[in-house]
Structures are given as C-alpha cells and as structure tokens.
C-alpha positions in Angstrom: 0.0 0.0 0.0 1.4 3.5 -1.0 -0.4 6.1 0.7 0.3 9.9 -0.6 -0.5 12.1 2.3 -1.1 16.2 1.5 -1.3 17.8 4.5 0.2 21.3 6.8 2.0 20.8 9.9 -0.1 24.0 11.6 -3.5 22.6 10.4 -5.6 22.0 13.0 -7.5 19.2 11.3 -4.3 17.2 10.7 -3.4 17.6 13.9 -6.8 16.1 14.8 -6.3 13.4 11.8 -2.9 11.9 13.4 -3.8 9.5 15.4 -6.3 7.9 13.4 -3.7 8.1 10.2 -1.5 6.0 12.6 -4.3 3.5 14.1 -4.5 2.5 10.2 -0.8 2.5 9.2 -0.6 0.7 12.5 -3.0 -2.2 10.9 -0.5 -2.3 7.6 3.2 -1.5 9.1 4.2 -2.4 5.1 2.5 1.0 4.1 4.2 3.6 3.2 3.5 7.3 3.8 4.6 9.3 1.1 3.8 13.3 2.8 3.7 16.4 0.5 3.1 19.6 2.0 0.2 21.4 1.0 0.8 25.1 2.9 -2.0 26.3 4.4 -1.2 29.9 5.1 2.0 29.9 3.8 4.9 33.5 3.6 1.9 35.8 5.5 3.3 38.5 7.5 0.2 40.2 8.9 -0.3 39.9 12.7 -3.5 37.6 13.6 -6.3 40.0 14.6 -8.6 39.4 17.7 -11.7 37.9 14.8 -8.7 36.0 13.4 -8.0 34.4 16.8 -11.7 33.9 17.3 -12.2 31.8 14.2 -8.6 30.0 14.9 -9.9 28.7 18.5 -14.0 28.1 17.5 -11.6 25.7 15.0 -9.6 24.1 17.4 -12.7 23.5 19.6 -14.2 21.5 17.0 -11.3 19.4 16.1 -10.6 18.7 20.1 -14.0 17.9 20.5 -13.7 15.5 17.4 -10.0 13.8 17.9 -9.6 14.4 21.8 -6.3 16.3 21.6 -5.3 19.0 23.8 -4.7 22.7 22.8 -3.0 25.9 24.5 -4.9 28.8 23.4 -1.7 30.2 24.1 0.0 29.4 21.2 -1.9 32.5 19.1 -2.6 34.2 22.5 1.1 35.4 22.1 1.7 39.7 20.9 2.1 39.9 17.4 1.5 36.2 16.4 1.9 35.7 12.7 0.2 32.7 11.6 2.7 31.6 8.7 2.8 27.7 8.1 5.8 27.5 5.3 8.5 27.3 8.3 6.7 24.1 9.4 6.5 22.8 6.2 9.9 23.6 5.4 10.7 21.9 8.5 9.3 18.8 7.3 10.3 18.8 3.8 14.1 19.1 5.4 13.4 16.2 7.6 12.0 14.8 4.8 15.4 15.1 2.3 17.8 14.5 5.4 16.4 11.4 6.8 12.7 10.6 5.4 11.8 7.8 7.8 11.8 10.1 11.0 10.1 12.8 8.8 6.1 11.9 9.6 7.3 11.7 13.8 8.5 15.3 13.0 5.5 16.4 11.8 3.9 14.8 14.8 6.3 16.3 17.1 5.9 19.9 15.5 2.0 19.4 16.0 2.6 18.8 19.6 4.9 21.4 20.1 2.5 24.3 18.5 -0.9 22.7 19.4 -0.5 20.9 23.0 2.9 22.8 24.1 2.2 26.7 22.5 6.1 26.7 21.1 6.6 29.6 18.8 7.3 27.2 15.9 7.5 30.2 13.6 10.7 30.2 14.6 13.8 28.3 12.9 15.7 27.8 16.2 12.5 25.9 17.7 12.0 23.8 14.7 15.5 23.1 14.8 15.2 22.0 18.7 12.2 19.9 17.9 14.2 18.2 15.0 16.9 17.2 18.0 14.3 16.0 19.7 13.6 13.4 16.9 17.1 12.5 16.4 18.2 14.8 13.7 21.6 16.7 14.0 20.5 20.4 15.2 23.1 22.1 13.2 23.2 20.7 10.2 18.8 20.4 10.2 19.1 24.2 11.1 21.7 25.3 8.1 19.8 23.0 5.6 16.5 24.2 6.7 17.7 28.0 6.1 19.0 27.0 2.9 17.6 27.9 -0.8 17.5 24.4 -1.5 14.5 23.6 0.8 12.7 26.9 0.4 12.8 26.0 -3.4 11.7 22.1 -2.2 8.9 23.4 0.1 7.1 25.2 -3.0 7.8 22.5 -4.8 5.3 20.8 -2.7 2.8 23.4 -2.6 3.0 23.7 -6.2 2.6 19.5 -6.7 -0.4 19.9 -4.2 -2.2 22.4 -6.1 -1.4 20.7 -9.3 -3.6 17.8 -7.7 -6.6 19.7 -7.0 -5.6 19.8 -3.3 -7.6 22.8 -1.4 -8.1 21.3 2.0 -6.0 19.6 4.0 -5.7 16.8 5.7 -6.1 15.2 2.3 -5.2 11.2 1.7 -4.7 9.3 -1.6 -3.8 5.3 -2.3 -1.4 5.3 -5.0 -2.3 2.3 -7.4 0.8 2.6 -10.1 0.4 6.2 -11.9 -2.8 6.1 -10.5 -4.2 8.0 -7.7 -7.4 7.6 -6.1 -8.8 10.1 -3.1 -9.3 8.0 0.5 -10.3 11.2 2.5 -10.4 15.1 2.2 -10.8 16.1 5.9 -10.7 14.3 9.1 -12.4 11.2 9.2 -11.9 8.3 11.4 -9.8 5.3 11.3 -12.9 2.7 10.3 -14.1 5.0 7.5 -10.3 5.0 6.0 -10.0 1.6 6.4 -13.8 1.1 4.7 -12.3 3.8 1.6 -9.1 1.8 1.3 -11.0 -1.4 1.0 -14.0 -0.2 -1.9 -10.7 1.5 -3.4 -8.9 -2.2 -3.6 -12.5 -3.3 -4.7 -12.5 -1.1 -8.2 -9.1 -1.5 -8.8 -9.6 -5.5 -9.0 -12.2 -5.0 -11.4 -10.4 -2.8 -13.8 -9.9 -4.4 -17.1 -6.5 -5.6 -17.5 
C-alpha cells in the first residue's frame, strides 16, 4: 500500500487526523507514507487580529472535540502572532530530504509542540530543537533548513499539491501505479479510511487488465 499524504504541519485538522492516520498505518506496518506539503497559510506577515483568533480557537474547539487532543490557546494568545505555516513545512520537507523515515514523527512532534505545548514554531531555532528531539543533528537540520535548496523544495510541494486539485488539508490518496485515487479530504476516522481503502482495492480489482 502506497499512501500519498497532502497535508500542513499547523493545520488543526491534521493535527486532529494523526492518530487515526496512525491506528491505520498501525493495521499495515508495510505501508508507506509518502507526505507532500500542502501550505496552508504559507509567507503571510500580517499579525492575527482578535476575529482571526476567534475563528482559529471556535476551530480548534471543534477538532478537540472531534479527535480528543489538547490545545494551549496560548499558542496564538502570544503579541504579534503571525500565523505563517511554510516554516513548518519547510521543516518537514528538510526532515524529509535529510532522513525521510523520521520525517512523519517530526511532523507529529511539530503538531505537539504548537498545538499541545504553545512553542513559537514560527521560529527556525524551535524547529531546529524539535528536530533534535527526533534525532536529527541540530546544526546541520538548522543550516539545511535555512538553505535555498529547501525553500525551493517546500514550494515545490505546494505547487505538486495544487497541481492535484488539493484545497483542504488533511487530504489522503492510495497510490495504485500512476494512479491515484482520493481516500479522504478532511478528518475522518480510522474505520471510514479503512472502509475507503477497501472499496478502493475493490475497483481497482475490477479494472480491465
């Protein structure tokens, strides 16, 4: 199973979609978790005003009430929060080209550290912290993830999303060959992806040859 997983390390909803991503890939440890970054609210430099903030929590309410997860308000409570995802992805896509199989536990752990721990992961010395944390070297992740290269790699994946259709995130596709076919777009539980997954399999067996 090839799994192609379009998704933003600061959206709420993939926060909330974690854990039931991993009860599945739990079910089929030979999966494999291909994750392009789609950039939610990527290179914006305007402070977060008060309706802003509103709207952010009445989210985050929803998605704890849906996925159980805890949230700090005070991670956008903060004076002259700037809500810019593209350092998070840019985290992940230089996990990602440094060492690819600890990449998805960054993710998780720079979901944690915004969402559960309010860290100011805006912040290239944070995500470079939070990289040690997951066994990456802190200097070279923090001189790679400053670099042109992976500024030029991280649009690359919000171009590659956009060039799929992708508008929401957390956004899931089973890669059959060339072929890809949409499992979710949005959070849905781990039953319903594993129902998806198996109608998928379904239509793919009858294809004509």
């Amino acid at each position: 199973m090839r799994l192609v997983y379009i998704a933003d390390p600061l959206c709420s909803w993939c926060y909330g979609f974690g854990p039931e991503l991993a009860k599945l890939l739990a079910r089929h440890p030979d999966a494999r978790v291909d994750l392009v970054m789609g950039g939610l609210r990527p290179f914006n430099r305007e402070p977060a005003t008060d309706a802003f903030k509103r709207m952010i929590r009445e989210h985050w309410d929803h998605v704890a009430a849906a996925s159980g997860l805890p949230f700090d308000r005070a991670a956008i409570d903060r004076e002259g929060f700037v809500y810019d995802t593209e350092p998070a992805c840019r985290a992940v896509v230089t996990g990602r080209a440094l060492d690819a199989s600890r990449a998805p536990g960054l993710m998780k752990a720079i979901q944690r550290a915004f969402y559960r721990d309010a860290r100011d992961v805006m912040r290239a010395e944070v995500l470079a912290d939070i990289a040690a944390e997951c066994g990456y070297d802190r200097d070279t992740f923090l001189a790679q993830l400053e670099s042109g290269d992976m500024r030029e790699q991280t649009k690359q994946d919000f171009a590659t999303a956009q060039s799929m259709g992708v508008s929401g995130f957390p956004t899931l596709g089973a890669a059959y060959g060339p072929q890809l076919y949409l499992v979710t777009s949005g959070f849905v539980t781990d039953d319903v992806l594993e129902y998806r997954l198996a109608e998928i399999d379904r239509l793919v067996a009858q294809r004509p040859a």
